[in-house]
C-alpha positions in Angstrom: -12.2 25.2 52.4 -13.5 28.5 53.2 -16.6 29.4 55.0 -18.9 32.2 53.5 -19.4 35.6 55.8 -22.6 37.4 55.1 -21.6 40.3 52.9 -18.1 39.4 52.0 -19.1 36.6 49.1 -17.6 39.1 46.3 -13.7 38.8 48.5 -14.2 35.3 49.2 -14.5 34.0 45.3 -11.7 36.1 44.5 -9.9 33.8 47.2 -11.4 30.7 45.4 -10.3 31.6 41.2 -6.9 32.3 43.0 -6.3 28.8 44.2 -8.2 27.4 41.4 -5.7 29.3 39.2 -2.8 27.6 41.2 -4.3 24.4 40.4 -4.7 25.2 36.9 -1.0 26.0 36.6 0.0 22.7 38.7 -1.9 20.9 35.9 -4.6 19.4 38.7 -7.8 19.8 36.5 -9.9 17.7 38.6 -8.6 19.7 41.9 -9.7 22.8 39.4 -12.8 21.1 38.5 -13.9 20.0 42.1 -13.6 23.7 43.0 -15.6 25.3 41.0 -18.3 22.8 41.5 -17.9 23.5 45.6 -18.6 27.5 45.1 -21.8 26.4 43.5 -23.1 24.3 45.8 -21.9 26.7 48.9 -24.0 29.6 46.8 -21.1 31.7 46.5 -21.6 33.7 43.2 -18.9 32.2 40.9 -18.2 34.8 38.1 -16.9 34.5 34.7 -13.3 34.0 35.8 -14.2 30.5 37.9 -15.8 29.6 34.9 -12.8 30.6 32.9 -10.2 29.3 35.2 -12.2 25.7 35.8 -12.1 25.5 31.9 -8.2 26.3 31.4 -7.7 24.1 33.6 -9.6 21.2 31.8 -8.4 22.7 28.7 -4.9 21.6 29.8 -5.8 18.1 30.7 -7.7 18.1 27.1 -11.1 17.4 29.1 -13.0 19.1 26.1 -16.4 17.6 27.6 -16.0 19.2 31.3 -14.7 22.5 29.9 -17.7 22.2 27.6 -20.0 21.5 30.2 -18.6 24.6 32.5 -19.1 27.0 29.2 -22.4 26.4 29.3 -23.4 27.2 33.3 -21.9 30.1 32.6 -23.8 31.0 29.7 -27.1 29.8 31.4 -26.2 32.1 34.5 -25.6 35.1 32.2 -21.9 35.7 32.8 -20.5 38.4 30.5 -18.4 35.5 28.8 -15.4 36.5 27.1 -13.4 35.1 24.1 -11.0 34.0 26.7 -13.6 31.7 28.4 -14.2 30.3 24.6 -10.7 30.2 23.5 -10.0 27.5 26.1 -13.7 25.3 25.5 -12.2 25.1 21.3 -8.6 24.7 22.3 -9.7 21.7 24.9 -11.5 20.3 21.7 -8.5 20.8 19.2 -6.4 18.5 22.3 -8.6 16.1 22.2 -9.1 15.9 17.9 -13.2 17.0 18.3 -12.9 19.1 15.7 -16.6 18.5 15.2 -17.5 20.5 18.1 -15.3 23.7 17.5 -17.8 24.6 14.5 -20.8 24.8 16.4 -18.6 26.5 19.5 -17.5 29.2 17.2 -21.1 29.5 16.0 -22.4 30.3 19.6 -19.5 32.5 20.3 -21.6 34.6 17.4 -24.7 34.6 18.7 -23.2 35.5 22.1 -22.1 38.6 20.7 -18.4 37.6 21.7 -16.0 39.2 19.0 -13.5 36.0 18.2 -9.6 36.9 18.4 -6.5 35.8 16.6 -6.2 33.1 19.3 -10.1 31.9 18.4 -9.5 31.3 15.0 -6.0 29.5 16.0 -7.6 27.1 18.6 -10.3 26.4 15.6 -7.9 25.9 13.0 -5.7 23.6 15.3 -9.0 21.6 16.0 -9.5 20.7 12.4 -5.3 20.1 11.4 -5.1 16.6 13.0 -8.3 15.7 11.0 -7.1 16.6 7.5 -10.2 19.1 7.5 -8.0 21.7 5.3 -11.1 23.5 3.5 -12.3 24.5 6.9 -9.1 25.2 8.1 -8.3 27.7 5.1 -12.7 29.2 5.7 -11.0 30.1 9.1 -8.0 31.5 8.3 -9.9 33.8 5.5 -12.4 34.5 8.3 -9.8 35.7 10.0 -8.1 37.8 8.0 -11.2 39.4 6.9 -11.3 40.9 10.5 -8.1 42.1 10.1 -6.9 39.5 12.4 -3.3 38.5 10.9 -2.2 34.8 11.5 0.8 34.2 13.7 3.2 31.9 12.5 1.9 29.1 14.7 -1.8 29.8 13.0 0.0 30.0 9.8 1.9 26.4 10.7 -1.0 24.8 11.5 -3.0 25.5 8.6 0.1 24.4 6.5 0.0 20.9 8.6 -3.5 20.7 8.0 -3.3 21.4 4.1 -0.7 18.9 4.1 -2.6 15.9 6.4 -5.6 16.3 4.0 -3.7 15.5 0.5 -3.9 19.4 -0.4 0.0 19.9 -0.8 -0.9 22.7 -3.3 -2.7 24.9 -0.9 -0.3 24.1 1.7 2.6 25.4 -0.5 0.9 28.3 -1.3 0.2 29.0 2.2 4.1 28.6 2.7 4.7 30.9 0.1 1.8 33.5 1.0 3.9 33.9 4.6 6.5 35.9 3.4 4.0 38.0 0.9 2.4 38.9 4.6 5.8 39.9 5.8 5.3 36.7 8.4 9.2 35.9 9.4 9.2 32.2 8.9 9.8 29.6 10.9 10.8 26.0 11.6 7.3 25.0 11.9 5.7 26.5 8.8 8.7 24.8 6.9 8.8 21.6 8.5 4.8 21.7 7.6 5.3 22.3 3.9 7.6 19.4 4.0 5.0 17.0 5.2 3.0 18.7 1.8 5.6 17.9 -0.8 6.1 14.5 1.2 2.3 13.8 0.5 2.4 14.7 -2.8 5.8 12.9 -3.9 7.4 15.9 -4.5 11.2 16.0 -4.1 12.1 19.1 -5.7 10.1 21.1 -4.0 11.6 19.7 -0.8 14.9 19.6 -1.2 14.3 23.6 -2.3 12.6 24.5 0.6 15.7 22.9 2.6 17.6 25.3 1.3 14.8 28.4 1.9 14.9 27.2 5.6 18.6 27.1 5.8 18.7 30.8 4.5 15.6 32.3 6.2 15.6 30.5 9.3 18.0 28.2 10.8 19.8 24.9 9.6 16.8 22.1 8.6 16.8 19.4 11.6 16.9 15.8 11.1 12.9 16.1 11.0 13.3 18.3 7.8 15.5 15.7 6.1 13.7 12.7 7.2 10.2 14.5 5.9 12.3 15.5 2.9 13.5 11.8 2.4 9.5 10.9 2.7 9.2 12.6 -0.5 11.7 10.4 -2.5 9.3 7.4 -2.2 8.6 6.5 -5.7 11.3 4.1 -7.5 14.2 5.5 -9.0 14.4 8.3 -6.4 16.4 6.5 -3.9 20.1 8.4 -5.0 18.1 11.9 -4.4 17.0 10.5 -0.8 20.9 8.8 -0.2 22.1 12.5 -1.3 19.7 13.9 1.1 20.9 12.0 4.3 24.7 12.4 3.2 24.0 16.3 3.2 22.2 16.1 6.5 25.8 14.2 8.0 27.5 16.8 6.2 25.9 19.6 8.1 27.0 17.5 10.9 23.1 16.8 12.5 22.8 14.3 15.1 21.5 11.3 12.9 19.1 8.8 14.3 16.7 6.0 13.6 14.4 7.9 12.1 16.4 9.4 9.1 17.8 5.8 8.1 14.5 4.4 8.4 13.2 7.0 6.1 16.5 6.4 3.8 15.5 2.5 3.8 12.4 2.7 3.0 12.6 4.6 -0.4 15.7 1.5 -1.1 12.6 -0.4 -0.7 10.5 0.9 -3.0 13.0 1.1 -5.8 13.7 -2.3 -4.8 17.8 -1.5 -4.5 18.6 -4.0 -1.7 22.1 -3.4 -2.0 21.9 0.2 -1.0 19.5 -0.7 1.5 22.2 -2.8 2.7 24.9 -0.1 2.7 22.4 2.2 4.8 22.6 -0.7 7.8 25.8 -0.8 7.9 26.6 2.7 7.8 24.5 3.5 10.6 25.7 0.7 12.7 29.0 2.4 12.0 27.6 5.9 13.2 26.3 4.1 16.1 22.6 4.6 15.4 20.7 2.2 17.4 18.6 0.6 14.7 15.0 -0.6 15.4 12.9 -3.3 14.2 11.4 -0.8 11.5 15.2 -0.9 9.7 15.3 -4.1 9.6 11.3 -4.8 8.2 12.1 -2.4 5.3 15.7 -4.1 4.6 14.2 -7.2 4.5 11.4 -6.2 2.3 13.8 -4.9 -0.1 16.0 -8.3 -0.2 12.6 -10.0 -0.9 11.4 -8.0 -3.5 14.8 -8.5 -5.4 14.7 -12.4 -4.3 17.7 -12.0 -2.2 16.8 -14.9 -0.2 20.4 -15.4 1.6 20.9 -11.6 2.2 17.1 -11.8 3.9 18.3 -14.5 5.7 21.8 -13.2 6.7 19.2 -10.0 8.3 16.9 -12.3 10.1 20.0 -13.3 12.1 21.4 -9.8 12.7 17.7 -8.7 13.8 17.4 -11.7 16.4 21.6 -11.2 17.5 20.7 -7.4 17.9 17.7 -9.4 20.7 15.4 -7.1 18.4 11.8 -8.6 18.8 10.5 -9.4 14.8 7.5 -8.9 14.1 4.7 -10.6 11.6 6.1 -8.0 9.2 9.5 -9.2 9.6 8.4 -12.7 9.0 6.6 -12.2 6.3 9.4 -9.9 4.3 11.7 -12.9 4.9 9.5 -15.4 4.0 8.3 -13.7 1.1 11.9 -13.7 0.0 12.4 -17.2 0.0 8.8 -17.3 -1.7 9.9 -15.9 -4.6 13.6 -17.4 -4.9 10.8 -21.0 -5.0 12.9 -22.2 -1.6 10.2 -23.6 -0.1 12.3 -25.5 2.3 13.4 -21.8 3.7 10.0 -20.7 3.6 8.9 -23.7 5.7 11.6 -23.4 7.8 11.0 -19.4 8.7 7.1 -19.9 9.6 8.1 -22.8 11.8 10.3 -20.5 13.9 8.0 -17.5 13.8 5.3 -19.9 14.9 7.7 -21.2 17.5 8.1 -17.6 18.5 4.8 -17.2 18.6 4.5 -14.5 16.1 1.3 -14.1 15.3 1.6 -15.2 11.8 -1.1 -13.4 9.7 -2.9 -14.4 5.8 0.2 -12.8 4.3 2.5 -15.5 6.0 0.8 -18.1 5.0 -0.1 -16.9 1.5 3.9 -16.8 0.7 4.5 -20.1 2.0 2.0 -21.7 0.3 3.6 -20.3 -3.1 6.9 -21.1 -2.4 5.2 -24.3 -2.2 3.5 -23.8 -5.3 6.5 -22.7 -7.5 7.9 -26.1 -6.0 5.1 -28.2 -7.3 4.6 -29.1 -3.4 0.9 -29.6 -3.8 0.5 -31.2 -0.4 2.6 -29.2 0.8 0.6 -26.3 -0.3 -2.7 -28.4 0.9 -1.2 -28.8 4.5 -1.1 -25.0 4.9 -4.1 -24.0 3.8 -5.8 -26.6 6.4 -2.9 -24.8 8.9 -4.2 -21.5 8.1 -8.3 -22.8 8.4 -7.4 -24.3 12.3 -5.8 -20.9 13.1 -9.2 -19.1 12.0 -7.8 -17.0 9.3 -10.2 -16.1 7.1 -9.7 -18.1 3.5 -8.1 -15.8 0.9 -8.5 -16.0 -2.5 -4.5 -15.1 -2.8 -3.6 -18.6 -1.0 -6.3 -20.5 -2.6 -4.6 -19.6 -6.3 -1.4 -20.8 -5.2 -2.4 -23.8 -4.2 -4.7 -24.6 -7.2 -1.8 -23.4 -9.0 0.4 -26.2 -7.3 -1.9 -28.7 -8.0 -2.2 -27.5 -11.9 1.9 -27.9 -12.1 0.9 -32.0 -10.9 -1.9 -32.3 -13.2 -4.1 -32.5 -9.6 -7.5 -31.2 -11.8 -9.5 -33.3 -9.1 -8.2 -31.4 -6.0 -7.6 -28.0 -7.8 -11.8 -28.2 -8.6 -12.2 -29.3 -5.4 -10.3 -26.3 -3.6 -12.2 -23.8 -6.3 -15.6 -25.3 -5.0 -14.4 -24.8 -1.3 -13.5 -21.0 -2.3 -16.8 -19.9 -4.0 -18.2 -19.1 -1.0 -16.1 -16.2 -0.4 -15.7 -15.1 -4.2 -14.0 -16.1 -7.3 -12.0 -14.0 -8.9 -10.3 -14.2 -12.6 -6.5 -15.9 -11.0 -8.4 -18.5 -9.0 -10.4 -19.3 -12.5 -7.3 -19.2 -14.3 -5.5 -21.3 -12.2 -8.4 -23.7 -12.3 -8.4 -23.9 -15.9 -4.6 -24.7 -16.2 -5.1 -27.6 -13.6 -7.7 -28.8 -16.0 -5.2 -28.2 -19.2 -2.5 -30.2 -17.6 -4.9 -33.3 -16.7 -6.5 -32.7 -20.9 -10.0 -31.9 -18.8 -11.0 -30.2 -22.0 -14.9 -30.0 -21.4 -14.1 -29.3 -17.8 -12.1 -26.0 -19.1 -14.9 -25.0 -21.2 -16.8 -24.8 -18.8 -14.6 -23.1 -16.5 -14.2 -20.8 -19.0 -18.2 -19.7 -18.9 -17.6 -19.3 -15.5 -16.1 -16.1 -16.4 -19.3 -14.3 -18.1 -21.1 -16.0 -15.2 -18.8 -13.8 -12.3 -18.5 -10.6 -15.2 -14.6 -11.3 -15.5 -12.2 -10.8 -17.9 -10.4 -13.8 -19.3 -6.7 -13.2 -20.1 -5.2 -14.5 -22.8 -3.1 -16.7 -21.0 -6.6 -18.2 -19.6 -7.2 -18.7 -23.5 -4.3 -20.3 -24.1 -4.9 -23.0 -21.5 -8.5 -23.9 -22.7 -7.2 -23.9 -26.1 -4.0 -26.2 -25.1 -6.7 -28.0 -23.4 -8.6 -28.7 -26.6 -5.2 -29.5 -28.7 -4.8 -32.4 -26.2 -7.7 -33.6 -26.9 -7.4 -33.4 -30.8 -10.1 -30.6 -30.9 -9.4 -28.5 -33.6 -12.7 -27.4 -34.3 -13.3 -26.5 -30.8 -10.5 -24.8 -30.6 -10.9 -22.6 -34.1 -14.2 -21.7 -32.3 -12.8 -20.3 -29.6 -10.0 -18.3 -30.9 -12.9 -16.8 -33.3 -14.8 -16.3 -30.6 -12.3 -14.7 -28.4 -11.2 -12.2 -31.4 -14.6 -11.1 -31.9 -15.0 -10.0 -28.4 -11.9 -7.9 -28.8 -10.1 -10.3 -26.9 -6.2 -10.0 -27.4 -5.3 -13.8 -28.5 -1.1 -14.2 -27.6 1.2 -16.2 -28.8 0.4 -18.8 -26.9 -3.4 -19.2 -27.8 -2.5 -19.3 -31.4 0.3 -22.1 -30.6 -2.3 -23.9 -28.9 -4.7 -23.3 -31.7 -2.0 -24.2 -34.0 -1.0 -27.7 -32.2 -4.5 -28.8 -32.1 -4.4 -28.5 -35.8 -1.5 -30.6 -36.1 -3.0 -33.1 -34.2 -6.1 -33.5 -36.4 -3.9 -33.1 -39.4 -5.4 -30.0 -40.2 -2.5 -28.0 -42.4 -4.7 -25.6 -43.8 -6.1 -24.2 -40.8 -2.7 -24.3 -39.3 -1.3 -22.1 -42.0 -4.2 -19.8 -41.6 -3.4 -19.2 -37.6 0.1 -19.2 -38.9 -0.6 -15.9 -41.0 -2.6 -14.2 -38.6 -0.1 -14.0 -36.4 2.3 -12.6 -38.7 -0.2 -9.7 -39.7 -0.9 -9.6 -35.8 3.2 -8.9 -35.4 3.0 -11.4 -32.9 6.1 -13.9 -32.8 6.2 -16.9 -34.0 8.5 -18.9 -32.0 10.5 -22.4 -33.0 7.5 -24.8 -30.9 4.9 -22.5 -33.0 6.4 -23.4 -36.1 7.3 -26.8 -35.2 3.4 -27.5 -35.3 2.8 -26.4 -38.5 5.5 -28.4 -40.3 3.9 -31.6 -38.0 0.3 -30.7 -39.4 1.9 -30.3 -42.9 4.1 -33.9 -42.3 0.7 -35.6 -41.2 -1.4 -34.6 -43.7 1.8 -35.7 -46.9 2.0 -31.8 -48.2 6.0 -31.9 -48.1 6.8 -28.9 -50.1 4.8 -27.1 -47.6 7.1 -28.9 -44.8 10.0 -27.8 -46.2 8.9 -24.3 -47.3 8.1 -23.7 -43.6 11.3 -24.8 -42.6 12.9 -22.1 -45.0 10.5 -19.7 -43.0 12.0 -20.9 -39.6 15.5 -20.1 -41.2 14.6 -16.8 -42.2 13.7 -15.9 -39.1 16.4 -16.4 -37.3 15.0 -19.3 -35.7 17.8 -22.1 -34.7 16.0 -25.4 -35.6 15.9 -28.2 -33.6 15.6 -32.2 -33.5 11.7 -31.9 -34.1 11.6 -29.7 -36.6 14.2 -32.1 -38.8 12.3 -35.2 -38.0 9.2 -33.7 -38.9 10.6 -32.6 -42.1 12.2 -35.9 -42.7 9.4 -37.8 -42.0 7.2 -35.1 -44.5 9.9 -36.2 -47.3 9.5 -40.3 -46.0 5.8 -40.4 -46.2 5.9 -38.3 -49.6 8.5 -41.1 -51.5 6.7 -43.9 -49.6 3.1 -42.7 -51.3 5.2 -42.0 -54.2 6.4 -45.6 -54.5 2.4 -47.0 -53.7 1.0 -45.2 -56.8 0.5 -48.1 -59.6 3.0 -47.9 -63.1 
């Protein structure tokens, strides 16, 4: 570009950092970069402000390395660097998130003898925000202040954002509040970072007051500040504060978008009120908000949760008449609908499209089909997508694996459910896929086989439920038991185990199968001085045990019982009774003179 005359070099590289400086402001880094590498090797003498410029100029196109790289040459050339040079080497590092390297920068700028600024301890703070890295955000800011270097509001924001990215609401609200005590004016950004705090930490109050802080000290909140706001209405039972946010953000007449319905939606969806969620489409169709696939993901999600299968399916139209692309969310929330309506049909139905689609269906679509299937009794239906799910290499889950044991249990399938628990091991048991295993083995009176099961527990250090109890016991009582199944229960109560109503029924009915009254009785007490209820089936068992073995009076006196309680008797319980009296008058009528 330009030759270099004896004796002028000093004119000439002010010629150079004045194009490179034009470069730097066109935002041509490399054209800055190639520059400063040409007065080297043409021996001109670059001075600090090549250096400098070189770096801005990387800086801007957040080329943290290169401006790193140029800081250093002009350290190892002895420049007289100054905290403008370093300013720009940190800031290029906060662009490009390494806030690993602006520690060790600011602890060379030290031992340079380089006094940091305001704007140093900025560019460091904005280095560790997008990180979360809020304790050494806050180190800085002290730092700072120590040197009687006061924060601008930018600083100020920042560290706010960063309090708030790292789960440290409190600090960031403090910082919020510690602005005015510095007599900071404050601002949009400062605000709008406290709300990302009290969205963190669930904290609507707090947000919807410093709405109104903002719209007093500083302007009217955007639709940002309501949609952050909204963020902080997440937990259920919070959705009318976050539908009486976004009304007040229309009444202050702010251009609403996507983004504030979607943030209204969402907290529908976690209170689960698909109705409202509803509503919210259709009044931003009305408003004209072009709604994304995001709206209709968390609608659908709602209408699932509440097992509003044909309202998930009435969306699934609008989304696709809208020529919205779904998404595996999107087939999963409306599957997952239909999954817990038990329309497996639907369910079937939905992952054939998707697949026809070719959505890349994932272990959660499969996993919801597969109990639909189950809550249908569809065993092979169930079977069919799990071997679906294998050829598409999705890695087995113990989720799908319950569901369909738990299919197979509802057809008394022991065989395959064993079978599918065997195939499973390999990737871990857990207590539902035991469970599940155990009731498969209950239905088809497998009684050792649920023992054993049952071991399997200790074996893996899980914690049976009592439900899992239950089964094993209703196993045994199939099998006539009693014995067994007194054991257990015994065994189950000494290790603190909380036996339900159904273990004791189960208990209970093996009894009555063996004839057993006395024993029945027993379980019969302890569940009364256990306050657990003793339902019309539960009683039912005892009267049978009590018919079996001829004690009638007993019979009859546990009828009375059943009456007490409220209890509306049935069929069984009157031909039990009947057949107590029957038996009694027929051994009554045997006994000689």
């Amino acid at each position: 570009m330009y030759d270099k005359p004896a004796g002028d070099a000093a004119r000439y590289i002010i010629e150079w950092n004045k194009v490179m400086d034009r470069c730097k402001k066109a935002g041509s880094w490399h054209a800055a970069l190639g520059l400063c590498e040409e007065v080297c090797q043409r021996q001109l003498q670059p001075t600090i402000v090549t250096y400098g410029t070189a770096a801005s100029s990387c800086e801007k196109g957040s080329q943290w390395r290169y401006a790193r790289h140029l800081l250093c040459k002009a350290v190892r050339a002895e420049l007289p660097a100054d905290a403008v040079t370093w300013n720009s080497v940190i800031s290029s590092c906060a662009r490009s998130a390494e806030w690993r390297q602006a520690a060790p920068l600011l602890a060379q700028l030290r031992l340079q003898g380089v006094q940091p600024t305001a704007i140093t301890f900025s560019a460091a703070i904005n280095a560790h925000e997008a990180s979360g890295q809020w304790a050494v955000a806050l180190r800085y800011l002290e730092e700072a202040e120590g040197r009687s270097l006061l924060p601008t509001l930018i600083t100020l924001g920042v560290a706010i954002s960063a309090c708030a990215k790292g789960g440290t609401w409190r600090a960031a609200l403090q910082l919020q509040a510690a602005s005015g005590l510095q007599r900071l004016p404050p601002s949009s950004v400062s605000y709008n970072s406290a709300l990302v705090a009290c969205q963190r930490a669930d904290d609507w109050p707090r947000a919807v007051v410093l709405l109104a802080e903002m719209a007093a000290n500083v302007a009217l909140p955007c639709v940002i500040s309501y949609s952050t706001a909204l963020g902080a209405c997440q937990q259920p039972g919070w959705w009318q504060v976050a539908c009486s946010l976004l009304h007040e953000a229309q009444g202050k007449g702010l251009g609403m978008n996507v983004v504030i319905y979607n943030s209204a939606i969402s907290v529908c969806e976690k209170g689960e009120e698909w109705q409202c969620a509803l509503l919210l489409l259709g009044e931003a169709t009305s408003h004209q908000v072009q709604l994304d696939v995001i709206s209709y993901n968390s609608a659908l999600s709602t209408c699932g949760k509440a097992m509003e299968w044909q309202a998930a399916l009435s969306l699934w139209g609008q989304l696709q008449r809208q020529r919205l692309q779904p998404t595996t969310v999107t087939c999963n929330s409306a599957i997952t609908a239909c999954e817990r309506a038990a329309i497996w049909q639907l369910a079937l139905l939905l992952l054939e499209e998707a697949e026809a689609a070719r959505l890349a269906s994932d272990g959660i679509t499969y996993n919801s089909a597969i109990s639909a299937c189950e809550k249908a009794s569809q065993w092979q239906r169930a079977l069919s997508l799990l071997g679906r799910a294998e050829q598409r290499r999705l890695p087995r889950s113990a989720t799908g694996y319950s569901a369909a044991i738990s299919a197979c249990a509802r057809r008394a399938e022991w065989q395959v459910a064993l079978a599918l628990l065997e195939a499973i091991t390999q990737v871990g048991v857990d207590a539902i896929l035991l469970s599940a295993s155990i009731s498969a083995c209950d239905r088809g009176a497998e009684w050792q086989r649920a023992l054993l099961l049952l071991t399997d527990f200790e074996a893996h250090q899980l914690q049976p439920t009592s439900v899992t109890l239950g089964a094993v016991l209703s196993a045994c009582a199939k099998a006539s038991e009693w014995a067994r199944a007194l054991w257990l229960l015994a065994g189950s109560l000494a290790q603190r185990l909380d036996a339900s109503e159904i273990a004791y029924s189960a208990a209970i009915s093996s009894c009555e199968k063996a004839a057993r009254w006395r024993p029945a009785l027993q379980l019969l007490f302890d569940m009364e001085s256990q306050r657990l209820f003793c339902d019309l089936i539960t009683y039912n068992a005892a009267i049978s045990a009590c018919e079996k073995a001829g004690f009638w009076q007993k019979a009859l006196w546990l009828m009375e019982e059943a009456v007490e309680r409220e209890l509306e008797l049935d069929v069984i319980t009157f031909n039990s009774a009947i057949s107590a009296c029957e038996r009694a008058i027929m051994q009554a009528s045997q006994r000689p003179g």
